[in-house]
C-alpha positions as CSV (number, residue, x, y, z in Angstrom):
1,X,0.0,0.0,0.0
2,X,3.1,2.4,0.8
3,X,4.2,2.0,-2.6
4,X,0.5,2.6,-4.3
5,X,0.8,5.7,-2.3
6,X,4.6,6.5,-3.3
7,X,3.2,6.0,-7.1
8,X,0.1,8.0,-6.7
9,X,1.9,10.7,-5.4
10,X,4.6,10.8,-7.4
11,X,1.7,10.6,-10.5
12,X,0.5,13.6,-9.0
13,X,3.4,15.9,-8.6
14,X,3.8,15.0,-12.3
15,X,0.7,15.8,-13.2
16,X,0.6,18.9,-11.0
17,X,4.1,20.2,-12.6
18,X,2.8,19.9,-16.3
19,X,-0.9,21.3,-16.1
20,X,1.3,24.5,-13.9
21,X,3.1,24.3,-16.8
22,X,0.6,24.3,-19.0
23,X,-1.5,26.8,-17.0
24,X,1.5,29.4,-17.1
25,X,2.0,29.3,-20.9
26,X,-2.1,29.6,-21.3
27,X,-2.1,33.0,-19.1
28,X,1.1,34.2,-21.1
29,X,-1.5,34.1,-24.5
30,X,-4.3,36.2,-22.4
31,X,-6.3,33.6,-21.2
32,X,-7.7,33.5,-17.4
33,X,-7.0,30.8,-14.8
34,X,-10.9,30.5,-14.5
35,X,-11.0,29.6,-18.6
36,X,-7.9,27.2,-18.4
37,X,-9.3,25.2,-15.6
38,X,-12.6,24.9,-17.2
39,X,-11.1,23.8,-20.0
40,X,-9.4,21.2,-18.4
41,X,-12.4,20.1,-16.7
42,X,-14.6,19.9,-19.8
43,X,-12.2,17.7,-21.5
44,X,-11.1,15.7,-18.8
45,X,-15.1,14.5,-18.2
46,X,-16.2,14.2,-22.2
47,X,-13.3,12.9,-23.3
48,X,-10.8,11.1,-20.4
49,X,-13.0,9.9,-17.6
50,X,-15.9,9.2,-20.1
51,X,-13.7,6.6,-22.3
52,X,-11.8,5.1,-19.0
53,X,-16.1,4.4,-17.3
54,X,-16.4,2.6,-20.8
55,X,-13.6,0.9,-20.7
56,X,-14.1,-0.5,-17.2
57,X,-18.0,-1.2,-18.2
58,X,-16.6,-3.3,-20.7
59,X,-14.6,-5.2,-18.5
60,X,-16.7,-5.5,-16.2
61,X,-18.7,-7.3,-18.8
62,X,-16.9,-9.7,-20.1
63,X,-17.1,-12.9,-17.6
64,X,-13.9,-13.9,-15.3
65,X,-13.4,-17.0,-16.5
66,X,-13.1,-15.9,-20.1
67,X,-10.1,-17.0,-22.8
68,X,-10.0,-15.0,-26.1
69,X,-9.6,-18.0,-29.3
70,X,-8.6,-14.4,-31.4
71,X,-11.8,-14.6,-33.2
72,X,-14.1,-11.8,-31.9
73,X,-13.6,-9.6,-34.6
C-alpha cells in the first residue's frame, strides 16, 4: 500500500508540474486561470473519464473465467 501511495503521489506531482506548466504558458496568451481550468475540466469529463467508465463497463462485462480464441472480430 506504501508503494501505491509513493506512485500515486509521485503521478500527482507530475501531473501537477505539467498542467502549472501548461497553466502558465495559457495565461502568457491572455487567457484567465478560470478559462484554463474549465477547459481542463470539460475535456477531462467528455473525453478522459468518459472513455476510462467505458472501458471499465466493458470489463466488467466480459465474464472472469473468459479466454479470447482471437476470433471476436
Amino acid at each position: 500500500m506504501i508503494r501505491e501511495q509513493a506512485g500515486a503521489d509521485e503521478l500527482h506531482s507530475l501531473v501537477d508540474e505539467k498542467l502549472t506548466a501548461l497553466v502558465r504558458e495559457l495565461e502568457e496568451a491572455n487567457w484567465s486561470a478560470g478559462q484554463i481550468a474549465h477547459a481542463i475540466e470539460d475535456i477531462l469529463k467528455t473525453k478522459w473519464l468518459k472513455a476510462e467508465e467505458a472501458l471499465c463497463d466493458a470489463r466488467e462485462s466480459v465474464p472472469r473465467n473468459y479466454v479470447s480464441d482471437g476470433n471476436e472480430g
